[in-house]
N, C-alpha and C positions, 0 to 999 in steps of 0.2 A: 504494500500500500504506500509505503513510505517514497521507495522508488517513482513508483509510479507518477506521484506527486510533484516530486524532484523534474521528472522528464518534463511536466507538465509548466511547472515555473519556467526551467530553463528556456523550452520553446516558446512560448509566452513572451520572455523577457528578446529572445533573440528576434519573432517577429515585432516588437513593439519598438527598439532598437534601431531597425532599419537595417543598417550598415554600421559594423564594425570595424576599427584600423586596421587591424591585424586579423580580421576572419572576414573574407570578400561576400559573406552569403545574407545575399534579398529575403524580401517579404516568403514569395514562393519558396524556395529552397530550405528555408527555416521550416516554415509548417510541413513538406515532403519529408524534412529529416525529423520532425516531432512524430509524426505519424509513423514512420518507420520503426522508431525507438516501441513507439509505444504500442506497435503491433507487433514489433517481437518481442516486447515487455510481457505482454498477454498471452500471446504462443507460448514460451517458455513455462506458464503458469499455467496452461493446458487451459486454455480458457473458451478456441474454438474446437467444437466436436468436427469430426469428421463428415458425418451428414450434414452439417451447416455448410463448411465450402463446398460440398457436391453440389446442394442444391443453389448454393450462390453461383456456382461457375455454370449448373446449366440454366438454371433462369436468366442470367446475363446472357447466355447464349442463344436462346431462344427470344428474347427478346428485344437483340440486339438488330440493327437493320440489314 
């Protein structure tokens, strides 16, 4: 939980920031890289079941154009 928290400040702080001197990463890149963390924060903690991405990858599929 603690973690989780952490990732959440940190991204947060990075997109609200803008631009760092020493770290080159925009609005976008900040939230992709929050997102990452915090998606493999929750994988690691077995948090999606396996039927859940089936059926996300084929309802995206199916209803993709």
């Amino acid at each position: 939980m603690t973690l989780g928290l952490a990732i959440f400040a940190a991204t947060y702080n990075l997109v609200a920031v803008q631009r760092l001197p020493f770290l080159r990463l925009n609005r976008p890149a900040a939230s992709l890289l929050g997102l990452m963390l915090i998606v493999g924060y929750l994988e690691v903690g077995r948090f999606f079941p396996e039927r859940l991405l089936l059926g996300v990858v084929v309802g995206g599929g199916l209803l993709s154009p």
